[in-house]
ChimeraX commands (.cxc) that place a marker at each C-alpha (Angstrom):
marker #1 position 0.00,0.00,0.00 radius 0.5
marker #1 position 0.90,3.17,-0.26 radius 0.5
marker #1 position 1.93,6.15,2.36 radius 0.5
marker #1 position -1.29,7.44,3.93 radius 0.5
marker #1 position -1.42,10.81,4.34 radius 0.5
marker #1 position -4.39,11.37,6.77 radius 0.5
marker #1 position -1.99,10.33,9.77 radius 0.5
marker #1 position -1.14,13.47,11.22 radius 0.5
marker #1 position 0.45,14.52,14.88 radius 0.5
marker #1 position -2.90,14.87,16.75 radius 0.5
marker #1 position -5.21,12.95,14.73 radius 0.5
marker #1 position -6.45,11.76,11.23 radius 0.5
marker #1 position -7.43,14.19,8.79 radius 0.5
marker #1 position -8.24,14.05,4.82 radius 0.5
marker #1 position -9.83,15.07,2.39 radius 0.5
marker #1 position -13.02,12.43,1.05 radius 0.5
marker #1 position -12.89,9.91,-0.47 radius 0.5
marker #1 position -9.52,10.57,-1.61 radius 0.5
marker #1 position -7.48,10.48,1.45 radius 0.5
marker #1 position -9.91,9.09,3.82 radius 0.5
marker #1 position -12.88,6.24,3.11 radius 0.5
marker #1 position -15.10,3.95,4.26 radius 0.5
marker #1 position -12.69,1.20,3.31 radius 0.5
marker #1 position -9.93,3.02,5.23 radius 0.5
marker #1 position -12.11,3.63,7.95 radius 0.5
marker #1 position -12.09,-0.45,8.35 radius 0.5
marker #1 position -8.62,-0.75,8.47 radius 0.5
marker #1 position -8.19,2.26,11.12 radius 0.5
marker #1 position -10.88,-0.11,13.07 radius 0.5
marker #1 position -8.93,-2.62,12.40 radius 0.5
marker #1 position -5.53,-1.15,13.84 radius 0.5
marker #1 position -6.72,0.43,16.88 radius 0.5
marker #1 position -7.89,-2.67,17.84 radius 0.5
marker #1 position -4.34,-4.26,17.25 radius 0.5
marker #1 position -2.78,-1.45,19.08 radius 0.5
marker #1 position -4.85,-0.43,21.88 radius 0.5
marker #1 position -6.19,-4.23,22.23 radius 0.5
marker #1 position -9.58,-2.56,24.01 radius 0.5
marker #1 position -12.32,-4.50,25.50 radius 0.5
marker #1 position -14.87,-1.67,24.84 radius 0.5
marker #1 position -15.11,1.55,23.32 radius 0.5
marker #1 position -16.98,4.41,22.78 radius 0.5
marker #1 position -17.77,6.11,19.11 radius 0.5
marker #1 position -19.12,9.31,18.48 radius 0.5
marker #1 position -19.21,11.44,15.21 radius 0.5
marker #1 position -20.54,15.05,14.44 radius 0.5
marker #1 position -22.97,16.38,11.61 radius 0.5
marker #1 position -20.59,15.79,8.67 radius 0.5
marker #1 position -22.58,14.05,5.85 radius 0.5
marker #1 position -19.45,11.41,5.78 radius 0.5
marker #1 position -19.73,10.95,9.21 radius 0.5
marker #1 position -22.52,8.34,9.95 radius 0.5
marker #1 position -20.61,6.15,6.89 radius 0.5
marker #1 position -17.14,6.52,7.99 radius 0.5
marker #1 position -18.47,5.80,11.63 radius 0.5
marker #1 position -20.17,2.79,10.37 radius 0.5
marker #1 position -17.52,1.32,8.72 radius 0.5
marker #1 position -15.19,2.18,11.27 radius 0.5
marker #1 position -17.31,0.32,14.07 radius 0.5
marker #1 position -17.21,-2.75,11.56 radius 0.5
marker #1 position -13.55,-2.69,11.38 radius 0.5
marker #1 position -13.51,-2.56,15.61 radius 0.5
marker #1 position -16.37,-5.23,15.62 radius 0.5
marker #1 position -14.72,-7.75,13.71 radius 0.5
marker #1 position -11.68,-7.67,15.59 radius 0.5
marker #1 position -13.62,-8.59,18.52 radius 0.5
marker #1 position -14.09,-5.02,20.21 radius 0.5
marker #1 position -17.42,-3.93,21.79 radius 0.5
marker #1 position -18.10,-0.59,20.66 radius 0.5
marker #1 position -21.01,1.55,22.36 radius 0.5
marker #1 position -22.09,4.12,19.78 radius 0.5
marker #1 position -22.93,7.32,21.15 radius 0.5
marker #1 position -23.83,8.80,18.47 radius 0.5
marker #1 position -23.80,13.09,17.52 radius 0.5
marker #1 position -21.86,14.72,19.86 radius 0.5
marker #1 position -19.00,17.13,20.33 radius 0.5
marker #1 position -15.61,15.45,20.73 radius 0.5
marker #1 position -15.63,16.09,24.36 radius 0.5
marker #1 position -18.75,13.64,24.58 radius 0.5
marker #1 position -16.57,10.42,23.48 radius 0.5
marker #1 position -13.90,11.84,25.88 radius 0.5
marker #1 position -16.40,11.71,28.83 radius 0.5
marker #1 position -17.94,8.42,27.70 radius 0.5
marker #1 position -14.45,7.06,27.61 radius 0.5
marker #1 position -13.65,8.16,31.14 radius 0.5
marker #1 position -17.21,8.08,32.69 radius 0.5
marker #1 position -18.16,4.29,31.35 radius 0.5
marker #1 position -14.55,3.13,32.22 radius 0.5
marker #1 position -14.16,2.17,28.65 radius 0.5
marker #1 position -10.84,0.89,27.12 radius 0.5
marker #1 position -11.03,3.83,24.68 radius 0.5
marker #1 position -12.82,6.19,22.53 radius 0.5
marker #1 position -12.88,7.28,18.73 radius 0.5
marker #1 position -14.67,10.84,17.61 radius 0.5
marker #1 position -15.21,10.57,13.59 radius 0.5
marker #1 position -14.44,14.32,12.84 radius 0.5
marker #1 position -12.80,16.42,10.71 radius 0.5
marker #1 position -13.12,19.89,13.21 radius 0.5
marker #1 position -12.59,23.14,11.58 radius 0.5
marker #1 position -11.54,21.49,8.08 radius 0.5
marker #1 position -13.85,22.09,4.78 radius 0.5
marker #1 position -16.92,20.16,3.98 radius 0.5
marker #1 position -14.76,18.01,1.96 radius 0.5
marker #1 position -12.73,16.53,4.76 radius 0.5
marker #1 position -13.19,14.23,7.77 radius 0.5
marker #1 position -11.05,12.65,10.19 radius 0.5
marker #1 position -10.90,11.38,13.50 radius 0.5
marker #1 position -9.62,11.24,16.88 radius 0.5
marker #1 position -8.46,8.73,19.87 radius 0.5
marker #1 position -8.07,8.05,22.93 radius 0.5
marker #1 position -7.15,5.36,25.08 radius 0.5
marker #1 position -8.51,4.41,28.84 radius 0.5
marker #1 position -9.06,7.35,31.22 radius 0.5
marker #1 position -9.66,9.24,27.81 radius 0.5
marker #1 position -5.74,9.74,27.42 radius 0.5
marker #1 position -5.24,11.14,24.05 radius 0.5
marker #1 position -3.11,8.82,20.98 radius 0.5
marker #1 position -1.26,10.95,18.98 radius 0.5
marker #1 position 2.04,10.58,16.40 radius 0.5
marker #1 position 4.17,9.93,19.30 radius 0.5
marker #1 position 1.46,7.64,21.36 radius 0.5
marker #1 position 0.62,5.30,19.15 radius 0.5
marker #1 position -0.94,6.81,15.76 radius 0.5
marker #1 position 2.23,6.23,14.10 radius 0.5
marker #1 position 2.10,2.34,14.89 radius 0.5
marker #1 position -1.39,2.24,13.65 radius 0.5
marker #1 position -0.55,4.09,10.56 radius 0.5
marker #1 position 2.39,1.33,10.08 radius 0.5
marker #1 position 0.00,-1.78,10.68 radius 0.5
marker #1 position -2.32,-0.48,7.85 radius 0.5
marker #1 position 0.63,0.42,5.34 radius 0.5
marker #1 position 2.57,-2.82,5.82 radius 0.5
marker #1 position -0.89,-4.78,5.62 radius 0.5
marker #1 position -0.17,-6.02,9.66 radius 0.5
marker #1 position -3.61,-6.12,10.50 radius 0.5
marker #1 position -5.13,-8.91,12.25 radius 0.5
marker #1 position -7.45,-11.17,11.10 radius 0.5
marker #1 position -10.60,-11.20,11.89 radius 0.5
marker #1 position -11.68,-12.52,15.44 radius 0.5
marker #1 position -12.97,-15.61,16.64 radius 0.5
marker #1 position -15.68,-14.09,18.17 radius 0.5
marker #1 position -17.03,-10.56,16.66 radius 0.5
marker #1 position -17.75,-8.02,19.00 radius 0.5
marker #1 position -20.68,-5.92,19.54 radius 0.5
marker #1 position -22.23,-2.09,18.73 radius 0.5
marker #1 position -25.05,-1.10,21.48 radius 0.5
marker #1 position -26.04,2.43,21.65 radius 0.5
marker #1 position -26.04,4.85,24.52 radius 0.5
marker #1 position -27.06,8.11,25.48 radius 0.5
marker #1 position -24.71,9.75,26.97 radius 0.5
marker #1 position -26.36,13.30,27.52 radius 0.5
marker #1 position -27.78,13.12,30.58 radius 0.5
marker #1 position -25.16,12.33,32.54 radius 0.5
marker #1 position -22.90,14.82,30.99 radius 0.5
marker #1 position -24.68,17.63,31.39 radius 0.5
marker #1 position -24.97,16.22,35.19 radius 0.5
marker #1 position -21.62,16.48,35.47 radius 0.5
marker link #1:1,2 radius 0.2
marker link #1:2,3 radius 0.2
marker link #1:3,4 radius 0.2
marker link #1:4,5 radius 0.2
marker link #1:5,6 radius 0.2
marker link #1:6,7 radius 0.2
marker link #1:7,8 radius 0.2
marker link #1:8,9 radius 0.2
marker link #1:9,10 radius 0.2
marker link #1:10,11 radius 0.2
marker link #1:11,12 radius 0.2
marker link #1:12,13 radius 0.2
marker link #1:13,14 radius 0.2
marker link #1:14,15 radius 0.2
marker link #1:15,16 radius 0.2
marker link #1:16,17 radius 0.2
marker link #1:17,18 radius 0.2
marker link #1:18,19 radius 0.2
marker link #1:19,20 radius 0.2
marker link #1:20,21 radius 0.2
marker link #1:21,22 radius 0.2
marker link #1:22,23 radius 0.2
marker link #1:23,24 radius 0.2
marker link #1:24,25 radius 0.2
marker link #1:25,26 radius 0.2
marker link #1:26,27 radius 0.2
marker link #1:27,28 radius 0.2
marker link #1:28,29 radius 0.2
marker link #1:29,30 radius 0.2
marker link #1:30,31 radius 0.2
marker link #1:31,32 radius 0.2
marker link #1:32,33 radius 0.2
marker link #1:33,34 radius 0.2
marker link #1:34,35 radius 0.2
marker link #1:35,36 radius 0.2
marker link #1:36,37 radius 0.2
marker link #1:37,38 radius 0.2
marker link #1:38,39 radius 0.2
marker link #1:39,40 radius 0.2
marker link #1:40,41 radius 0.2
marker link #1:41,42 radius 0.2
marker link #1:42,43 radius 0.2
marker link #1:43,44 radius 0.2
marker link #1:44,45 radius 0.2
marker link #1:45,46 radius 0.2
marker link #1:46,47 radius 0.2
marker link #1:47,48 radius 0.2
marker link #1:48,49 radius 0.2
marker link #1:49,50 radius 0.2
marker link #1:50,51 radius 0.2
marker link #1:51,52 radius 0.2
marker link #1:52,53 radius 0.2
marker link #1:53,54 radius 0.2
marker link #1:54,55 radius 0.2
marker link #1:55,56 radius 0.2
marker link #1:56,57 radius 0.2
marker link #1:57,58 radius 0.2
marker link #1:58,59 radius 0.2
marker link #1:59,60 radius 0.2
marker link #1:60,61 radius 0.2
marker link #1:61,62 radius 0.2
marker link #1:62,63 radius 0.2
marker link #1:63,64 radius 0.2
marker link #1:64,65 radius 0.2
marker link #1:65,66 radius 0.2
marker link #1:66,67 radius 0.2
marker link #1:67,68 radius 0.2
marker link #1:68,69 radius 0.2
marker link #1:69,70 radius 0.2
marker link #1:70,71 radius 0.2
marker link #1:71,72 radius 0.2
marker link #1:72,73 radius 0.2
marker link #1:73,74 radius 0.2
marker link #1:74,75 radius 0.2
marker link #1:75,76 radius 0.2
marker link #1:76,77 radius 0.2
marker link #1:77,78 radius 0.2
marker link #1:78,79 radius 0.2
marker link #1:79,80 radius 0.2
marker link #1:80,81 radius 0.2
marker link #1:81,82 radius 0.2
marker link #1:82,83 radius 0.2
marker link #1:83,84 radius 0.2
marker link #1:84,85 radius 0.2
marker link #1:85,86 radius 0.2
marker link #1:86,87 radius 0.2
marker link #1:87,88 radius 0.2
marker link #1:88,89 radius 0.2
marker link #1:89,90 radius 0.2
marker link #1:90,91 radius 0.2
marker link #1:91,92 radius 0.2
marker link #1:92,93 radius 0.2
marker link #1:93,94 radius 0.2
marker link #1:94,95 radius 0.2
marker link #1:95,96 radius 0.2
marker link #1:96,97 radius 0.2
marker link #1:97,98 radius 0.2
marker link #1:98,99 radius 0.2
marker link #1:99,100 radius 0.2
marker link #1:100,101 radius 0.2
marker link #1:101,102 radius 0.2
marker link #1:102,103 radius 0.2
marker link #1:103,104 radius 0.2
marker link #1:104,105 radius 0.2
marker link #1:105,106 radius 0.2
marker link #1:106,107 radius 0.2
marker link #1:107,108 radius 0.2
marker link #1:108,109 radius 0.2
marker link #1:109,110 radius 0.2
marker link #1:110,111 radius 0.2
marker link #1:111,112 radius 0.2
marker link #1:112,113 radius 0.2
marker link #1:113,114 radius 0.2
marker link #1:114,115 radius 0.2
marker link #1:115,116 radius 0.2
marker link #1:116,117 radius 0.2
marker link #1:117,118 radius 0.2
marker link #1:118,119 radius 0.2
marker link #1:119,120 radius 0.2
marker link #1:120,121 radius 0.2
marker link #1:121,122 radius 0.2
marker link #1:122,123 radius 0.2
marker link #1:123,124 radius 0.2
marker link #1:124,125 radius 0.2
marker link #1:125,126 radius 0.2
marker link #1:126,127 radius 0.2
marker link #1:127,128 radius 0.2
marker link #1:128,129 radius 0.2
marker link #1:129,130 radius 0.2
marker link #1:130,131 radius 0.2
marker link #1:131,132 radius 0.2
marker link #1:132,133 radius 0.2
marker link #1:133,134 radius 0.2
marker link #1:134,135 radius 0.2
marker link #1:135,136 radius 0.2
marker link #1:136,137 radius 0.2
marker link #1:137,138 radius 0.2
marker link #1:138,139 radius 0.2
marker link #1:139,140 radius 0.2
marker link #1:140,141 radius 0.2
marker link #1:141,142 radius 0.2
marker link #1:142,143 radius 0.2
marker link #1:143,144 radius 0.2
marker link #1:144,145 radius 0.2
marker link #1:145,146 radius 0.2
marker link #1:146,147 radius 0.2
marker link #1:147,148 radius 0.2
marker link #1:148,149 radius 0.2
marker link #1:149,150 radius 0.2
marker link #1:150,151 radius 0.2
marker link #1:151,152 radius 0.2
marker link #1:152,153 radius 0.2
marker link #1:153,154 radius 0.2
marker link #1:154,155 radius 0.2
marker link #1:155,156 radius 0.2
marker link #1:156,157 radius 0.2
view
């Protein structure tokens, strides 16, 4: 395969379908699952019209390596970050593309206690498992998307 390009510092950003798809949003499924090897995680996505796609295929790529994912749907970025902590999840994933044109979308992680995976935390490794085709196969035993509403008990706290 060839370099990606949508593997930045902070996050994943490109420009659709181009530099970011549904059938790269697999494989980024795929390799967060490798590298973070999570239990459960929560995935939330804003308004984009590529969201609720990229989301879906990303939950696919987490599913069938076994992860649980609890999809919590629209929100802001800092609702996947407080699922992530408040749940106790094993990580989080926000399918955005922030301040970028209507022609872009990207995304963001975290790991447990909603500690942030960046270039230097772990991005870098995912980016390598997808470009050297090091991506596992798929599990035994396919995890699970439930949804939850997380509103409530962030506007509690």
């Amino acid at each position: 395969m060839t370099k990606l390009t949508c593997f930045k510092a902070y996050d994943i950003r490109g420009r659709i379908p181009s530099e970011l798809n549904e059938d790269l949003a697999y494989r980024i499924g795929q390799s967060y699952a490798s590298f973070v090897r999570p239990g459960k995680v929560a995935v939330g996505r804003d308004i984009r019209a590529t969201s609720a796609t990229l989301s879906a295929a990303l939950m696919r790529g987490l599913n069938d390596s076994g992860v649980n994912v609890v999809d919590i749907g629209l929100c802001g970025t800092e609702g996947v970050y407080f699922a992530t902590f408040a749940e106790a999840l094993d990580g989080g994933i926000m399918v955005t593309a922030s301040h970028n044109p209507p022609d872009y979308n990207g995304m963001k992680f975290v790991r447990e206690g909603s500690r942030p995976i960046s270039a230097d935390t772990g991005l870098k490794e995912m980016q390598a498992l997808i470009e050297e085709s090091r991506l596992p196969p798929r599990a035994a035993r396919a995890g699970t998307t439930s949804a939850l509403d997380i509103s409530a008990k962030y506007l509690a706290h």
